[in-house]
Steps between C-alpha positions, in 0.01 A plus 500: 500500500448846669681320801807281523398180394663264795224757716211287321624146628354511854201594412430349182536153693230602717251688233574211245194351734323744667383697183398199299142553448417091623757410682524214755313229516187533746302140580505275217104432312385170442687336202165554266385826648594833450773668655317758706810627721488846519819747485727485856541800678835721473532350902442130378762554252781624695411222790495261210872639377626493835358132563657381255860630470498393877395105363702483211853623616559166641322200422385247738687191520181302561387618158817322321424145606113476595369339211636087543362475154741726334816454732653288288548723193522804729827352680614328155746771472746654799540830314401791640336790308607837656463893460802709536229778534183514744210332323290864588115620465286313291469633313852696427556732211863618507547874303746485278803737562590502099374813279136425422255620318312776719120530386465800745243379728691522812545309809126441564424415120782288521356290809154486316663355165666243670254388752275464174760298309588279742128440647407430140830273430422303868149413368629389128720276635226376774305424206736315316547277757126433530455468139809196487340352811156468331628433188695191618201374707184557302229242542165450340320485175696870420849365553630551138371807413584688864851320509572676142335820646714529802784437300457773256426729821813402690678634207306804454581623826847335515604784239261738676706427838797581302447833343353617872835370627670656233353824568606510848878477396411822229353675778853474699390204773542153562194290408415262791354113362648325790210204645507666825394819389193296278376404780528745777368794275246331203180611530357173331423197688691140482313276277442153665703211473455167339289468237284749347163456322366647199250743704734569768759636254243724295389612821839601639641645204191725444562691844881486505488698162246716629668595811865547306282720232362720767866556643696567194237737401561681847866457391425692196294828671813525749743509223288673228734838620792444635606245259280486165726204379468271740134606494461377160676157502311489848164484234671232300468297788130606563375416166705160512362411885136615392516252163642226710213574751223484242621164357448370841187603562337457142488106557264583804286781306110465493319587186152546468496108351692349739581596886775348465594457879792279421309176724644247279853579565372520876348174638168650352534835733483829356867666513476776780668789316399823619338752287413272246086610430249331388466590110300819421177458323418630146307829495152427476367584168190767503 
């Protein structure tokens, strides 16, 4: 670094978020309509920083013991979990003080690559999450085949997670996969509870992937420059989110024999999944 590294701390916890290119999460959609939430402003960010490093310092007592239903396990045990440090930002990327690797981009391309990795890294593991959830509670005449599916994607971008994570720590900073930081700063809406049919999930899926797409590939123009590594394993991730995104929606794709509207998995309603088109018609022939 051009600058002594320790310099980098302050601000890297604040730029870790405000130069992601989709940062915090804006009103969630509908859980089978597209995410349509557009990018915050850089105000709306920092309110949204300061909002919550003032909520999460200390957690409400309430919160502990609200929920009669799980106050049984929760007070099972009398040990309490501690911190010796403050639990900080969400999220927090500590620079390391150790010799690192500089890729001589500076303290502004440093902010950029890490906003980038840890956006993309928040949303992997957001994903993962969704993908176990649906995967455990599939319902419907596609059970089998989307429980193996979701499997084989919550592994995909389990290892995806991982070498975003492990990037990070190349890069000199802390990666940040805490819950708390999943959900004050993912872009991608909670997937409902309980369970979840057939349609639902395709649905879902299909704009969760397309929204995560869209911001890795942002992730990938802002680091293009100042960091052509992380760039590239940034397009790893691309091509893996946009194959994952395809076999979602190819079980709702119309064809010019069959529409294909996905009303038998539906109680024999069309699935509303936006930008799907009716088929195109063959050219005319002279």
């Amino acid at each position: 670094m051009t600058r002594p590294i320790h310099a980098l701390t302050a601000t890297l916890l604040l730029a870790s978020t405000a130069l992601s290119p989709a940062l915090a999460r804006e009103a969630a959609p509908a859980a089978s309509g597209p995410a349509k939430a557009a990018a915050p402003s850089a105000t709306q960010i920092f309110a949204r920083m300061q909002v919550a490093q003032e909520t999460t310092a200390t957690p409400p007592v309430a919160s502990q013991s609200s929920d009669a239903k799980t106050d049984g396990v929760r007070q099972s045990s009398q040990t309490q979990v501690t911190s010796r440090q403050p639990v900080g930002a969400f999220p927090t990327n500590e620079v390391s003080r150790q010799p690192v690797i500089d890729f001589g981009a500076g303290e502004d391309g440093m902010r950029k690559d890490v906003a980038a990795l840890q956006q993309t890294l928040t949303e992997l593991q957001q994903l993962q999450l969704q993908t176990k959830q649906a995967h455990w509670n599939a319902s419907g005449t596609l059970y089998y085949p989307l429980h193996l599916l979701l499997q084989e994607h919550y592994e995909g971008l389990s290892k995806y997670a991982d070498t975003i994570a492990e990037r990070l720590l190349a890069v000199g900073v802390s990666a940040d996969g805490r819950a708390n930081t999943i959900v004050k700063t993912s872009g991608v809406p909670e997937i409902p509870g309980g369970f979840l049919d057939d349609a639902q999930i395709l649905a879902w899926f299909t704009n969760a992937y397309k929204r995560v797409g869209e911001e890795v590939h942002a992730a990938i123009k802002t680091t293009e420059d100042v960091d052509p590594t992380t760039s590239n394993l940034l397009q790893e991730v691309e091509h893996g989110i946009a194959k994952y995104q395809w076999q979602m929606r190819a079980q709702l794709q119309r064809t010019h024999t069959d529409p294909n509207t996905g009303w038998d998995l539906n109680d024999n309603k069309p699935v509303d999944l936006q930008g799907q088109r009716a088929p195109a018609q063959a050219p005319s022939k002279p």
